[in-house]
C-alpha positions as a LaTeX table, in Angstrom:
\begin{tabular}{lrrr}
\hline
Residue & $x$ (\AA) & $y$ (\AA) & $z$ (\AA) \\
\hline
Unk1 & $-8.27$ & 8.01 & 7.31 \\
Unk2 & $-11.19$ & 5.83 & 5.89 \\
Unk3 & $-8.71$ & 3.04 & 6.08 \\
Unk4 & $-8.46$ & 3.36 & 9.40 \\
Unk5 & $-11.81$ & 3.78 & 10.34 \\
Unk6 & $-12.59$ & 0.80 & 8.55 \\
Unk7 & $-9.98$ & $-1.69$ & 10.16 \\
Unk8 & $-10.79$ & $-0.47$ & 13.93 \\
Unk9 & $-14.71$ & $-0.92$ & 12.62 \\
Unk10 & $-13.96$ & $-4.69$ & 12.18 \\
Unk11 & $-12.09$ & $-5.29$ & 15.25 \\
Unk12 & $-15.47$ & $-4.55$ & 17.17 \\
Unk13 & $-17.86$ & $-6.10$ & 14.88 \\
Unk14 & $-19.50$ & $-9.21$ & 16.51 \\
Unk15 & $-18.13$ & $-12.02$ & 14.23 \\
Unk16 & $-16.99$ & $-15.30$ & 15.80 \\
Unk17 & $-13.63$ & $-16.91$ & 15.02 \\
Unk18 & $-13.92$ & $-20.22$ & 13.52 \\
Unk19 & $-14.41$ & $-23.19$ & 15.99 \\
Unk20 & $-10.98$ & $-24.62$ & 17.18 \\
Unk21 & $-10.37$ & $-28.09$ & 15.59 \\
Unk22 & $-7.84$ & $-30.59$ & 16.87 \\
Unk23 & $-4.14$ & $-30.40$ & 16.47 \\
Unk24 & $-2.69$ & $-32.46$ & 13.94 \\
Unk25 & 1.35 & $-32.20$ & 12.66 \\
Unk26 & 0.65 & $-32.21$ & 8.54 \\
Unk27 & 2.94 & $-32.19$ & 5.67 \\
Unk28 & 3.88 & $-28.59$ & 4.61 \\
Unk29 & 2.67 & $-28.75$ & 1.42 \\
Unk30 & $-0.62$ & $-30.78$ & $-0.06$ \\
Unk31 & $-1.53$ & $-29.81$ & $-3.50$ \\
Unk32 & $-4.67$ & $-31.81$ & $-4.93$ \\
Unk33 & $-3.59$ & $-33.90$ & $-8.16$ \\
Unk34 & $-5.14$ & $-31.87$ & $-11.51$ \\
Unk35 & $-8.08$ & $-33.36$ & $-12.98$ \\
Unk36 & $-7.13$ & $-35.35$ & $-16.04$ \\
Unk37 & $-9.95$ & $-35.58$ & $-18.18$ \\
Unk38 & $-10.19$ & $-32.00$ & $-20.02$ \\
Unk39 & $-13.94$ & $-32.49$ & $-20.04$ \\
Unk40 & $-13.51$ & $-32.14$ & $-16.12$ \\
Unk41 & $-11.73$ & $-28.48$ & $-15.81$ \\
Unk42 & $-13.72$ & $-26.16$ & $-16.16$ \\
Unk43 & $-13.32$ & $-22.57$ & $-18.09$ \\
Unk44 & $-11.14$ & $-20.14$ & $-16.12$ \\
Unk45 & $-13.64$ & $-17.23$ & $-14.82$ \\
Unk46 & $-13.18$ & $-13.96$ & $-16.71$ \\
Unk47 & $-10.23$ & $-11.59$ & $-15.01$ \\
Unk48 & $-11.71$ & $-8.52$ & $-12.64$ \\
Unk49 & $-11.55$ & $-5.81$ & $-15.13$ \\
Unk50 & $-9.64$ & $-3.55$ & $-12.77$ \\
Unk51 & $-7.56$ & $-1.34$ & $-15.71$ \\
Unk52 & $-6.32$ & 1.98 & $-14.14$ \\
Unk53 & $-6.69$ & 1.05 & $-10.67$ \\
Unk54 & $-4.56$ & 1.68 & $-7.60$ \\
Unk55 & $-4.23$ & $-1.01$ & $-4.80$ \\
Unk56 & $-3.52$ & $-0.10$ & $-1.13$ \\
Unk57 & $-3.04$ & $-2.22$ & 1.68 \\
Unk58 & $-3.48$ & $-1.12$ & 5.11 \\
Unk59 & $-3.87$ & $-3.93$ & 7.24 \\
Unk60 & $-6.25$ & $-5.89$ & 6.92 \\
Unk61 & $-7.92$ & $-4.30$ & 3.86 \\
Unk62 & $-7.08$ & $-4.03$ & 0.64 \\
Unk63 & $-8.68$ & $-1.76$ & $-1.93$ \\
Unk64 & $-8.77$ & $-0.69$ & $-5.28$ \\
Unk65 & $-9.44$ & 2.55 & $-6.08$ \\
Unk66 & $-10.60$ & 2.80 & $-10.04$ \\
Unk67 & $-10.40$ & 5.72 & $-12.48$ \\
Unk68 & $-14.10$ & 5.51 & $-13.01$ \\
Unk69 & $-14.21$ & 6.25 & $-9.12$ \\
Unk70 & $-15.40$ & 2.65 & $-8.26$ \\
Unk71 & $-14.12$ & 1.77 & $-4.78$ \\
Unk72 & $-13.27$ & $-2.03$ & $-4.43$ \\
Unk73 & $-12.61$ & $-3.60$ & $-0.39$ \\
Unk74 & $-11.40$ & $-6.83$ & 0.23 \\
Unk75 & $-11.43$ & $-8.17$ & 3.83 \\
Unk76 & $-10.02$ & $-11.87$ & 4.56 \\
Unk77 & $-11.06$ & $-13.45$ & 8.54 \\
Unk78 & $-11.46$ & $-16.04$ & 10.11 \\
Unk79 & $-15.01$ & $-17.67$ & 10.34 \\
Unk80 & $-17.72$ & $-18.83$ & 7.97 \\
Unk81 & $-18.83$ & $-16.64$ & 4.86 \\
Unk82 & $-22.22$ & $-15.39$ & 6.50 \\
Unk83 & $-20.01$ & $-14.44$ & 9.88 \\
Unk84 & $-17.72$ & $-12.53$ & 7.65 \\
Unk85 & $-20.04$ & $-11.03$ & 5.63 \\
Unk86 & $-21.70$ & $-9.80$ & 8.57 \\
Unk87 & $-18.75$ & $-8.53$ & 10.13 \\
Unk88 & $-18.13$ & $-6.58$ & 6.81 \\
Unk89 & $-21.66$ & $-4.73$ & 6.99 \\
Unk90 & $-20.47$ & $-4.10$ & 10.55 \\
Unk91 & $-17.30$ & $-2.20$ & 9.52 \\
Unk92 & $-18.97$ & $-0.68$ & 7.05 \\
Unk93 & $-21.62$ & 0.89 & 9.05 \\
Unk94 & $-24.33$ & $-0.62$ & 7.83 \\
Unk95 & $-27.82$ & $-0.12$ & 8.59 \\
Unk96 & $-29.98$ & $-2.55$ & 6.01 \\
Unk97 & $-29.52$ & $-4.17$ & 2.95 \\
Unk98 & $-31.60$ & $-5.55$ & $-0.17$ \\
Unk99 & $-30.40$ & $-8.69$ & $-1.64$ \\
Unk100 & $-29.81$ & $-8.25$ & $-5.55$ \\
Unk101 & $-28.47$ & $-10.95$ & $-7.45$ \\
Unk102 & $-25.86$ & $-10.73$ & $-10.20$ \\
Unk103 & $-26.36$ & $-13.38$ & $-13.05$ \\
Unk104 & $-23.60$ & $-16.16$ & $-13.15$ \\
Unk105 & $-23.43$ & $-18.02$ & $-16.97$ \\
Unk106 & $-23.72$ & $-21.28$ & $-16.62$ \\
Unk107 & $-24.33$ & $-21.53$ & $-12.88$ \\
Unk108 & $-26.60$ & $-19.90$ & $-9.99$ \\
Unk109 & $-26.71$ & $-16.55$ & $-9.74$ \\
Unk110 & $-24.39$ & $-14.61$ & $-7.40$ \\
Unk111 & $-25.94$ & $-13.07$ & $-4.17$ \\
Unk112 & $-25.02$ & $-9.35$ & $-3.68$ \\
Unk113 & $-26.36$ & $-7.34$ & $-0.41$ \\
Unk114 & $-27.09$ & $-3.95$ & $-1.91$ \\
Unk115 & $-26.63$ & $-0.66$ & 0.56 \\
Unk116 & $-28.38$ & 2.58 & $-0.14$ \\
Unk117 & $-25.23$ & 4.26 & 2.28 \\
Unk118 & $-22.40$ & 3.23 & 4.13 \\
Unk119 & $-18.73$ & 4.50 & 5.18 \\
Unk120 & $-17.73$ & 3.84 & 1.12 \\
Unk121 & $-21.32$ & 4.90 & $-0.02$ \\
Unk122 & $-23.78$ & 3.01 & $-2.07$ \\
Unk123 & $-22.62$ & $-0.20$ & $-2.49$ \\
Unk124 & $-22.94$ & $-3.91$ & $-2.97$ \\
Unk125 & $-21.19$ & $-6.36$ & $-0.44$ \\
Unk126 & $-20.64$ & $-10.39$ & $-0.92$ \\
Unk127 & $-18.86$ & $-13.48$ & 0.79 \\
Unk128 & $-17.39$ & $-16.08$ & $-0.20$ \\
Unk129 & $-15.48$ & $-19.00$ & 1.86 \\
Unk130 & $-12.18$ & $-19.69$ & 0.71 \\
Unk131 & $-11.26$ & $-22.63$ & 2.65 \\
Unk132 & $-13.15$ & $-24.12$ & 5.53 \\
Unk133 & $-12.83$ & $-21.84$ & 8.65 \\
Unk134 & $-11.98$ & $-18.77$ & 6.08 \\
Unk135 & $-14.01$ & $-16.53$ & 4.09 \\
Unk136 & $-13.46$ & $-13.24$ & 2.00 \\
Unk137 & $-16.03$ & $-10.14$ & 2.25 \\
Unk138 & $-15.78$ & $-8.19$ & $-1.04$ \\
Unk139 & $-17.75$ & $-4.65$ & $-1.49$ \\
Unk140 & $-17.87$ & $-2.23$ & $-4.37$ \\
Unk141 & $-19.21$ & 0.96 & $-4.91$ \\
Unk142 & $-21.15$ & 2.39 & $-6.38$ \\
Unk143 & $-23.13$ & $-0.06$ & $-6.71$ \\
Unk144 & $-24.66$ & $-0.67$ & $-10.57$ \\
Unk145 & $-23.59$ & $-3.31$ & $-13.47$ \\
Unk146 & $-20.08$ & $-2.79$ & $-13.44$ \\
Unk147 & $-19.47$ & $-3.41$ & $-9.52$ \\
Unk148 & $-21.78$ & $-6.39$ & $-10.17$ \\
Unk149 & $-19.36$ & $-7.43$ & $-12.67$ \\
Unk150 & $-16.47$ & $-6.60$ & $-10.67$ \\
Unk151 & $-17.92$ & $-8.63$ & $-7.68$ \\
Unk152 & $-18.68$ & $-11.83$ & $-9.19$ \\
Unk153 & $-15.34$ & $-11.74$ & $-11.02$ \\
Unk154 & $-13.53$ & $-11.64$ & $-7.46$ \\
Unk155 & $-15.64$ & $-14.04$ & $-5.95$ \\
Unk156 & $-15.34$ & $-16.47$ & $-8.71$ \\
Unk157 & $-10.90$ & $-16.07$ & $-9.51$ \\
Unk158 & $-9.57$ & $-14.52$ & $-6.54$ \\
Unk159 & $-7.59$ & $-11.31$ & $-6.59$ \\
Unk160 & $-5.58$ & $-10.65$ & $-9.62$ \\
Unk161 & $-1.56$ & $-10.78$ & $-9.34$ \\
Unk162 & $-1.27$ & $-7.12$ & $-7.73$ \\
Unk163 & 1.84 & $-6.15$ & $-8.84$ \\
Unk164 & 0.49 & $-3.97$ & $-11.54$ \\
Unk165 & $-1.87$ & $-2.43$ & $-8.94$ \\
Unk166 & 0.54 & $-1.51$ & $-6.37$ \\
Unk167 & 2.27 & 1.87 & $-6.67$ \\
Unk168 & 5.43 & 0.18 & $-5.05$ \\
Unk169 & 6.44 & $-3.90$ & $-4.92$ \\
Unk170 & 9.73 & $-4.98$ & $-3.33$ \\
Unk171 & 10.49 & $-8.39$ & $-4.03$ \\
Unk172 & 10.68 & $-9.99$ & $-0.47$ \\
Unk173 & 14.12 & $-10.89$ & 0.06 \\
Unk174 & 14.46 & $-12.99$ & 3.61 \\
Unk175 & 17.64 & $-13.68$ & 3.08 \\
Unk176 & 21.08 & $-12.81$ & 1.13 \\
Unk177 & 20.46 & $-14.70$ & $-2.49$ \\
Unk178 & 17.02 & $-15.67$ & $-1.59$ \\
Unk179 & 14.04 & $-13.89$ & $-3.14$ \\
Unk180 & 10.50 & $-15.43$ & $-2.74$ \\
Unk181 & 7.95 & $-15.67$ & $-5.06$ \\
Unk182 & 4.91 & $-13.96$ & $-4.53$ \\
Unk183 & 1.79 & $-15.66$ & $-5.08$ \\
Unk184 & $-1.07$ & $-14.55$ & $-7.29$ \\
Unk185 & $-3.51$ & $-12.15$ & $-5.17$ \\
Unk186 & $-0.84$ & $-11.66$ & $-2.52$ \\
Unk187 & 1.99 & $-8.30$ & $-1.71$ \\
Unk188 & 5.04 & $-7.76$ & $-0.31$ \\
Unk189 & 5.56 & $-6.80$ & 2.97 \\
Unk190 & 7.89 & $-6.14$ & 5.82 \\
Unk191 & 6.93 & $-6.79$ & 9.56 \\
Unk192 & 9.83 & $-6.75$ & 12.47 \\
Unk193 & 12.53 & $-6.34$ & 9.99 \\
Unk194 & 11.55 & $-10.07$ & 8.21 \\
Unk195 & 10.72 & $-9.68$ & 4.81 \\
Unk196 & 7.77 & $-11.59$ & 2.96 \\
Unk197 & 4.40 & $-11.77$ & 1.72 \\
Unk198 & 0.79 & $-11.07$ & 3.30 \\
Unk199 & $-2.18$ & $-13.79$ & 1.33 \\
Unk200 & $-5.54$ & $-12.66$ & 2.79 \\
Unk201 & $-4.41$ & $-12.50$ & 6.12 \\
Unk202 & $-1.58$ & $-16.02$ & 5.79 \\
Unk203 & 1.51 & $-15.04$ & 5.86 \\
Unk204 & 5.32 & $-16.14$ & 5.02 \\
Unk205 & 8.05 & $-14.49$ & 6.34 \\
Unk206 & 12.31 & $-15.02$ & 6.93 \\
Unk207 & 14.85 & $-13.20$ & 8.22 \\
Unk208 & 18.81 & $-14.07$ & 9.15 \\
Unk209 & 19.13 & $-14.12$ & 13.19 \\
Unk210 & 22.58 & $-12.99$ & 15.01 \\
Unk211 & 24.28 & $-14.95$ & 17.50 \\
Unk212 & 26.19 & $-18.28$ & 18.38 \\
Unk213 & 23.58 & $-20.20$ & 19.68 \\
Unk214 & 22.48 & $-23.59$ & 17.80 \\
Unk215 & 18.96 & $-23.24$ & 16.02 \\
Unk216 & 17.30 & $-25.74$ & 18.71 \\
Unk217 & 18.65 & $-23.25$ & 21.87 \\
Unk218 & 16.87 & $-20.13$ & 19.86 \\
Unk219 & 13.31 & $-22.02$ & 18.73 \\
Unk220 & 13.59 & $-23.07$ & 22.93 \\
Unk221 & 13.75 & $-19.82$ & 23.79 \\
Unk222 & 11.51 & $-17.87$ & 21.24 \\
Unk223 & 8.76 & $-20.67$ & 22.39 \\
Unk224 & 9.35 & $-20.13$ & 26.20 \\
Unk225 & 8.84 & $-15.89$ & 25.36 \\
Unk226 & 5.64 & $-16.58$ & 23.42 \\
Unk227 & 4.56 & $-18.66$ & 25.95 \\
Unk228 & 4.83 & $-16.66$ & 28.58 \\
Unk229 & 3.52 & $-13.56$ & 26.53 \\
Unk230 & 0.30 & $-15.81$ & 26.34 \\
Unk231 & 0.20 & $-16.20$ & 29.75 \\
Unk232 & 0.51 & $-12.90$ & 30.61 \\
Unk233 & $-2.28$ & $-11.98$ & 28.39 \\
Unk234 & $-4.50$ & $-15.05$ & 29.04 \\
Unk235 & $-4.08$ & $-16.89$ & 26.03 \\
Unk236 & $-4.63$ & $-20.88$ & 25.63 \\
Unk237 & $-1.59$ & $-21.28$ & 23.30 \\
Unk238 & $-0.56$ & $-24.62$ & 22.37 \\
Unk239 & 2.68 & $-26.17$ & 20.84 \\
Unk240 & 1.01 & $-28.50$ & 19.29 \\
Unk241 & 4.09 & $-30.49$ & 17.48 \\
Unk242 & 7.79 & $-30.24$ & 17.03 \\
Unk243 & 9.73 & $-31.82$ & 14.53 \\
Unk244 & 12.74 & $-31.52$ & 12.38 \\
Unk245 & 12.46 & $-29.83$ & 9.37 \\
Unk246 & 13.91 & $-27.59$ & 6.10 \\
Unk247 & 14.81 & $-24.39$ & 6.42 \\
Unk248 & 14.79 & $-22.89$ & 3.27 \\
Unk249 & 16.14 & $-26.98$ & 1.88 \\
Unk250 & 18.87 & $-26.55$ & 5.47 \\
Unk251 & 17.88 & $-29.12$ & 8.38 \\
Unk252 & 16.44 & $-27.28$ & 10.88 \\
Unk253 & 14.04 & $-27.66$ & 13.89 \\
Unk254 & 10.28 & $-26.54$ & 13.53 \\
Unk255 & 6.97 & $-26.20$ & 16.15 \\
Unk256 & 3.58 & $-25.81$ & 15.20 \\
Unk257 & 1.60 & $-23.67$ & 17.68 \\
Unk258 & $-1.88$ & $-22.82$ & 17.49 \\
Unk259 & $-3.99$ & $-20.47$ & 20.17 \\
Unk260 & $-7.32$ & $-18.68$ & 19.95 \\
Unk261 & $-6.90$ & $-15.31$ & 18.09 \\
Unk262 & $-8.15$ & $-11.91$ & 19.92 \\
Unk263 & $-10.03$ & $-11.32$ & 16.21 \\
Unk264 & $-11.16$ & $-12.97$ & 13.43 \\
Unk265 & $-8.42$ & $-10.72$ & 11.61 \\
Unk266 & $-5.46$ & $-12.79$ & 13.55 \\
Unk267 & $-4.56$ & $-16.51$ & 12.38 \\
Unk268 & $-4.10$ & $-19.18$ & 14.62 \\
Unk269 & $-1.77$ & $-21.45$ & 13.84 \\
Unk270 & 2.17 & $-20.94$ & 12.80 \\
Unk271 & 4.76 & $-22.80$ & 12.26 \\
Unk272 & 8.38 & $-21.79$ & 13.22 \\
Unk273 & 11.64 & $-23.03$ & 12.07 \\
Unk274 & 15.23 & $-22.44$ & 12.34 \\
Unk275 & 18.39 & $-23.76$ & 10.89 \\
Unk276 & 21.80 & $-23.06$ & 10.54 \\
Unk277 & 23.26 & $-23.08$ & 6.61 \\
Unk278 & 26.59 & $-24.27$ & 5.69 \\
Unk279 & 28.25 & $-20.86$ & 5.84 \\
Unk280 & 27.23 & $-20.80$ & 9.78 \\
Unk281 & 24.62 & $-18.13$ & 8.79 \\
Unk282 & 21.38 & $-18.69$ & 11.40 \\
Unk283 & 18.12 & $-18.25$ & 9.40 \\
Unk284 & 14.19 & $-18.68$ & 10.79 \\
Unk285 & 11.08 & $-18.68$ & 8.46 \\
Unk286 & 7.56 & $-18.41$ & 10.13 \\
Unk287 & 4.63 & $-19.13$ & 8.34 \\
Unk288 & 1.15 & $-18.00$ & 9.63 \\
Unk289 & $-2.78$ & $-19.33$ & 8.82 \\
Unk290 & $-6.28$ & $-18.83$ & 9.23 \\
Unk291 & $-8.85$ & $-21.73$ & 9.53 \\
Unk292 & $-7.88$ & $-25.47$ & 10.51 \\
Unk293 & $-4.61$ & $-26.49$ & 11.46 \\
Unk294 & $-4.21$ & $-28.58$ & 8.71 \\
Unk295 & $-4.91$ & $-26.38$ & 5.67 \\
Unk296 & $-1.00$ & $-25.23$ & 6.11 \\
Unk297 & $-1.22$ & $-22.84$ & 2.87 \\
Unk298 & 1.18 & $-24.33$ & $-0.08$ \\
Unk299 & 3.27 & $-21.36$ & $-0.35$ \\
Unk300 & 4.82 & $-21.85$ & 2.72 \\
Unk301 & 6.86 & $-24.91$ & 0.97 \\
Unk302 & 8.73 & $-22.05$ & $-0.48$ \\
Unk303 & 10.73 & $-22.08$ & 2.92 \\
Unk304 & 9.33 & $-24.79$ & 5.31 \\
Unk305 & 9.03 & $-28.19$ & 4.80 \\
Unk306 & 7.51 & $-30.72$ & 7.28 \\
Unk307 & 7.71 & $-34.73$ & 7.87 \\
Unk308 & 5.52 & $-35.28$ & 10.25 \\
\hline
\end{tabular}
């Protein structure tokens, strides 16, 4: 129930989407060369100490409930970190805050918005942006040393790998022989019978499609339903490029659409793409993303990839 009170919360809190940015066709994947010099990489942050805890995703939050009876939220949206922060407080019911700040060795001290009550009680809430036009809003309560710790630990290395977490993983399968690999901070999940994985709120996804048309005739037509489903519901939404592509390493066809979301909880860009494999089997990945077109998340090389 407090899930759900939570996630309807955000979807009325006044936080603004991130400003639309021009459409571009990129590569699939870009992955920034590693620094070199060892004097240049710096010490991995110290792991979340979340022993004992129980993850639970119920879209779009996930939490950690802790032995100890620490409550951990984590909220990914569209926007900058002080929009999603304050879209956080929103769902959270907030009525003020008191800035504490939780010391950071070796750099400047993290800023935590302390809560004497909200819908998760006392508690401490932070942003962070993740990638320009995304940011996370973490919150932990009670609020004291240990959610301080927990909090700066998040916003400094992400989520941990959740499998041990979860009280039930499924490795997605999209299709027969095919198993993804879920990334680090990232679940399972299955939406209209396509397995895959939820990051934040990016998304990969594949499934095997029925029929005898080619893979060109079924992108045509998927398009020309979304289309007019936008329409219908007075949505700008663009196909912004279309290209051939990999399926899952098959030639396929791809498009890249992009379209204002209702939320800042819906991405707005995807990419699309269907091919046939050698055995005649039809198969269509479809991977989603928050912020600018171009930062296409890397894990969606696992089953697209894009010449542009």
């Amino acid at each position: 129930m407090l899930i759900s009170l939570l996630a309807a919360s955000f979807l009325s809190a006044r936080v603004h989407a991130a400003a639309p940015v021009a459409p571009v066709a990129p590569a699939l994947v870009t992955v920034p060369a590693a620094p070199t010099d060892p004097a240049l990489v710096a010490p991995a942050p110290a792991p979340p100490d979340l022993a004992g805890c129980k993850a639970s995703w119920a879209p779009p939050l996930l939490t950690f409930a802790c032995p100890d009876k620490v409550f951990v939220a984590s909220l990914t949206a569209g926007g900058s970190a002080d929009e999603v922060l304050n879209g956080g407080m929103t769902l959270l019911k907030v009525n003020y805050s008191v800035v504490d700040e939780v010391p950071r060795p070796g750099g400047a001290p993290l800023k935590v918005f302390t809560v004497p009550g909200s819908l998760i009680g006392p508690a401490g809430a932070t942003s962070v942006e993740r990638r320009p036009g995304v940011a996370e809003f973490l919150a932990c309560s009670p609020y004291g040393a240990r959610c301080g710790a927990l909090l700066l630990a998040l916003v400094d290395g992400g989520l941990p790998d959740l499998r041990p977490y979860l009280e039930t993983w499924t490795d997605p399968v999209p299709f027969p022989g095919r198993t993804l690999t879920v990334p680090r901070g990232c679940h399972p999940f299955l939406a209209d019978q396509a397995p895959g994985f939820v990051c934040g709120f990016d998304s990969l996804q594949g499934v095997v499609v029925n029929g005898d048309e080619e893979p060109a005739e079924l992108l045509a037509a998927s398009m020309q339903a979304r289309m007019a489903a936008a329409k219908e519901n007075n949505r700008d939404m663009k196909q912004t490029a279309l290209a051939d592509c990999r399926v899952d390493g098959t030639p396929g066809v791809c498009s890249l659409t992009t379209r204002p979301p209702h939320s800042p909880l819906e991405p707005r860009h995807d990419i699309v793409g269907y091919a046939r494999r050698p055995d005649g089997v039809v198969i269509v990945a479809n991977c989603r993303w928050g912020g600018e077109a171009a930062g296409i998340p890397a894990f969606c090389g696992q089953l697209l990839t894009w010449t542009p």
